[in-house]
Residue, then its C-alpha position, 0 to 999 in steps of 0.5 A: x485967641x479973639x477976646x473981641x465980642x464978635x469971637x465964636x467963643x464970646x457967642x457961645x459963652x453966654x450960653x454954657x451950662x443953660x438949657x439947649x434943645x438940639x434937633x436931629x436928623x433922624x427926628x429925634x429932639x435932645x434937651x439937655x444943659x450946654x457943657x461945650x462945643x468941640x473944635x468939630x462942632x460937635x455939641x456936649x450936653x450934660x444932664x440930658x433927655x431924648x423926646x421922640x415922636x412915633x405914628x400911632x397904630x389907630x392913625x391918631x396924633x403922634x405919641x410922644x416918649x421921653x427919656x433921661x440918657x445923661x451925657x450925649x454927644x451931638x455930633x454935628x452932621x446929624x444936628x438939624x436944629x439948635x434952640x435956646x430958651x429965654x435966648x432971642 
């Protein structure tokens, strides 16, 4: 195991149970606090919610739904994105 700074886990560390907005690819955005990245690299967050966009039927701006799913599973082929808040 690497104990350097430069060591995938000590980059990751810093952002376990904080907050991580993951894109995917069928457009939907999961927001949820960071538990762990498997060996795959499939992303787990606890505590979580979907924020979807979807067209409106007058041709308006897209409407916005939210909902709480609790525990997800990213896997990643399907993540497109992965954001950080306060993190630069």
């Amino acid at each position: 195991m690497e104990t350097g700074s430069s060591s995938p886990v000590a980059q990751v560390r810093p952002l376990l149970d904080g907050l991580l907005r993951v894109g995917l690819s069928d457009g939907r955005v999961v927001i949820g606090r960071f538990a762990c990245l498997d060996k795959q690299c499939n992303i787990l967050l606890t505590d979580s919610r979907e924020v979807r966009w979807s067209p409106r039927a007058t041709g308006g701006p897209p409407e916005q739904t939210e909902r709480h799913i609790g525990l997800v599973l990213a896997p990643r082929k399907h993540v497109v994105s992965c954001h950080a808040p306060g993190i630069a």
